[in-house]
N, C-alpha and C positions, 0 to 999 in steps of 0.2 A: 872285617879282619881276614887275614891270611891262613885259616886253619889249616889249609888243604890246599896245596898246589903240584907246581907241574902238572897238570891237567894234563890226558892225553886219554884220545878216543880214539875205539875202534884197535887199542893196542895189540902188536903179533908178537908173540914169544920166539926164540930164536930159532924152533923148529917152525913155524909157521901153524905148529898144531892147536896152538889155545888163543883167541881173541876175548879179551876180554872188553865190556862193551864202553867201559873207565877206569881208568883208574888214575890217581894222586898221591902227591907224597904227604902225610902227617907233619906238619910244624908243632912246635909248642907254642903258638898264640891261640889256641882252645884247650881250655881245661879238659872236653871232653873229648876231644881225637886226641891228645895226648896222654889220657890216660887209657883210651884203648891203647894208643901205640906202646905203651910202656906196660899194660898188665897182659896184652897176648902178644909181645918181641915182635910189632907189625911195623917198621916204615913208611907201608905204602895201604890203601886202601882202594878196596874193587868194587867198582858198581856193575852190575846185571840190570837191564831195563826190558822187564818182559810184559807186552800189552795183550794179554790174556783176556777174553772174557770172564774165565771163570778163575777161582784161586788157582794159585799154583799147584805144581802135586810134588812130592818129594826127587822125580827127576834131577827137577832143576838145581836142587840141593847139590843130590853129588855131581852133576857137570860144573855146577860150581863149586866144591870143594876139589876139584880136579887143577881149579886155577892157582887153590890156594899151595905158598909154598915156602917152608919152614926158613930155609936156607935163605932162600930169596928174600926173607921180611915180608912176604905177604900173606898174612896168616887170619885177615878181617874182608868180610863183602858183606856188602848189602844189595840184596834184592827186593828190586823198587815193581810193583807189579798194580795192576788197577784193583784188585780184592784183596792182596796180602796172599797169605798161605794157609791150605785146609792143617789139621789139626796132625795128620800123618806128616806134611813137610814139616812142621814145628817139630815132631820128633826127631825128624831125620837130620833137624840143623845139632838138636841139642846130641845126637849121637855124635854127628861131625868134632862138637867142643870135646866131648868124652874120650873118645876115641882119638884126636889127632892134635884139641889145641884149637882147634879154625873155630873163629866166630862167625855165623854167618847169625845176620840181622834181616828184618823186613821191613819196608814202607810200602803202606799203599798213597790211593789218590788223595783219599777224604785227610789222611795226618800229612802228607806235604802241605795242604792245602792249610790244615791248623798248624802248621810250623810256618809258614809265609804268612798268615793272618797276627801270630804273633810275633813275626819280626816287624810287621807293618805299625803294629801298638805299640812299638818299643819293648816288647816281654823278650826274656829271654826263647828264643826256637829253640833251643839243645834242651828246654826243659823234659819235652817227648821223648827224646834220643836217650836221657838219662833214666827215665821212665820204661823205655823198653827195654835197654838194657838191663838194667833192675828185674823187671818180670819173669825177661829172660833168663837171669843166673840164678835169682830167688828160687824159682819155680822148678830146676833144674835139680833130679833126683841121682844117684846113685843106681838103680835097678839099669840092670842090663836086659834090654828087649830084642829078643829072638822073632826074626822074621819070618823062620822053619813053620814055627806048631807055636801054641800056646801050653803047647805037653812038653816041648825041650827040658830035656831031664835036667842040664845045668841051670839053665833059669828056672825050676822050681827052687835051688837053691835059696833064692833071692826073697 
């Protein structure tokens, strides 16, 4: 089915300043891109494809929250990488949701690899997507983390 169209790679924004490396528009023939498109006001969905040896590091986070953009409906990316993201980019995504709204998601090789084994068996592939998004919000605290000190006199409030 057509979850996800208009397909467009390698796209330039009208400054020529942001490429992002996909992105598509959200239909509602998937229950699950339509309910991102509908619980973060996204339209459009952004892929990053970074072939990293090693995880990511939180960098890539905000050059990619840089793409993301309220007004414009693009407010969802996923970055697809060969190891996923160390434990500091997973913060720095769930600060991006805190802070501004932007969901930014991860795939590595090994869960494309089991999302195409289970479109091959007939299982549903968006079972993982629903799974990581779950992790991701579940998991997801209130505590504001100070990248100054661990002494930042506001975040002992916390």
């Amino acid at each position: 089915h057509n979850s996800l169209v208009n397909w467009t790679a390698q796209h330039r924004t009208d400054s020529e300043l942001n490429i992002f490396d996909l992105i598509a528009r959200i239909t509602e023939e998937s229950s699950f891109f339509s309910l991102l498109g509908r619980e973060f006001n996204s339209k459009y969905l952004i892929f990053e494809f970074k072939n990293y040896e090693s995880e990511i590091n939180p960098t890539t986070v905000y050059t990619t929250e840089r793409y993301l953009y309220k007004s414009a409906l693009r407010n969802i990316a996923f970055i697809v990488s060969r190891k996923g993201p160390s434990q500091s980019t997973l913060t720095a995504a769930k600060g991006a949701l805190k802070e501004s709204g932007k969901l930014i998601l991860f795939l590595n090789d090994e869960e494309l690899c089991e999302m195409t084994n289970s479109k091959s068996k007939g299982l549903d592939y968006l079972d993982l997507l629903y799974k990581k998004l779950d992790d991701f919000l579940i998991n997801i605290d209130r505590k504001i983390s100070c990248q100054l000190s661990s002494l930042c006199e506001p975040c002992l409030l916390f």
